[in-house]
C-alpha positions in Angstrom: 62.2 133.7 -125.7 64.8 132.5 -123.1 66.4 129.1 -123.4 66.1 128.2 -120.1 69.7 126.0 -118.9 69.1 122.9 -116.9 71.6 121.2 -114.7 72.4 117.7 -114.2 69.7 116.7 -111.4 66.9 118.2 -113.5 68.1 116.6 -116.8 67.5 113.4 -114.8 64.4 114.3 -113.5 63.2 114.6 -117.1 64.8 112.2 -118.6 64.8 109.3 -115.6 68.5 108.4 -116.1 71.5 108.4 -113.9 73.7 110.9 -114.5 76.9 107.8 -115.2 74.2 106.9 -117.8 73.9 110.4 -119.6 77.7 111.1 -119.4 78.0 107.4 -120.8 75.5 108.4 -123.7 77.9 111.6 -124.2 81.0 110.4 -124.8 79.2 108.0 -127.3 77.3 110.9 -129.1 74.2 109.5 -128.3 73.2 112.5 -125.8 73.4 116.4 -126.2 76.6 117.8 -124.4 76.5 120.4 -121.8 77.4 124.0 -121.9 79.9 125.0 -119.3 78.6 127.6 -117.6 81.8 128.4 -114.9 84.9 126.6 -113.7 82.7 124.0 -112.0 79.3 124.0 -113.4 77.7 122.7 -116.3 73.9 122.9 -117.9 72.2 121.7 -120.9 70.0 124.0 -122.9 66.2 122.9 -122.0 65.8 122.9 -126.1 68.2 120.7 -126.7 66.4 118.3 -123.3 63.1 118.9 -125.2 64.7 117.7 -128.5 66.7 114.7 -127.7 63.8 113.5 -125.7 61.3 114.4 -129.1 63.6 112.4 -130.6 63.1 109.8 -128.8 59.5 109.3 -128.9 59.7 110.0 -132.9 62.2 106.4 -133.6 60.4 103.2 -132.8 64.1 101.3 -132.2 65.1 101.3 -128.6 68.4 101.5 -129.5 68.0 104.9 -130.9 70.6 107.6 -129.6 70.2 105.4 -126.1 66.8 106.3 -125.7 65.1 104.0 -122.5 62.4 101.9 -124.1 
């Protein structure tokens, strides 16, 4: 199976952040980083979406990895 990549508008769409919020949550380790896919593009792995967000719903804190509570 195909890990399908998912750029920074959809990770927002699925996740219902901004994106200074995710790249906020990056440099604290709190969110998966992207892959670079060129010289001016990046994506995240849909697994790696689907896990963080897993995650999420798993910890009851709200402060967990910056999950929105």
């Amino acid at each position: 199976m195909t890990d399908k990549i998912l750029r920074c508008r959809e990770v927002q769409h699925a996740i219902g952040l901004s994106r200074s919020t995710i790249y906020r949550m990056i440099e604290r380790g709190d969110f998966p980083r992207p892959q670079k896919l060129g010289l001016r593009a990046i994506g995240w792995r849909e697994s790696a979406i689907e896990g963080w967000i897993a995650d999420c719903e798993a910890e009851p804190s709200y402060t967990f990895r910056g999950c929105p509570r």
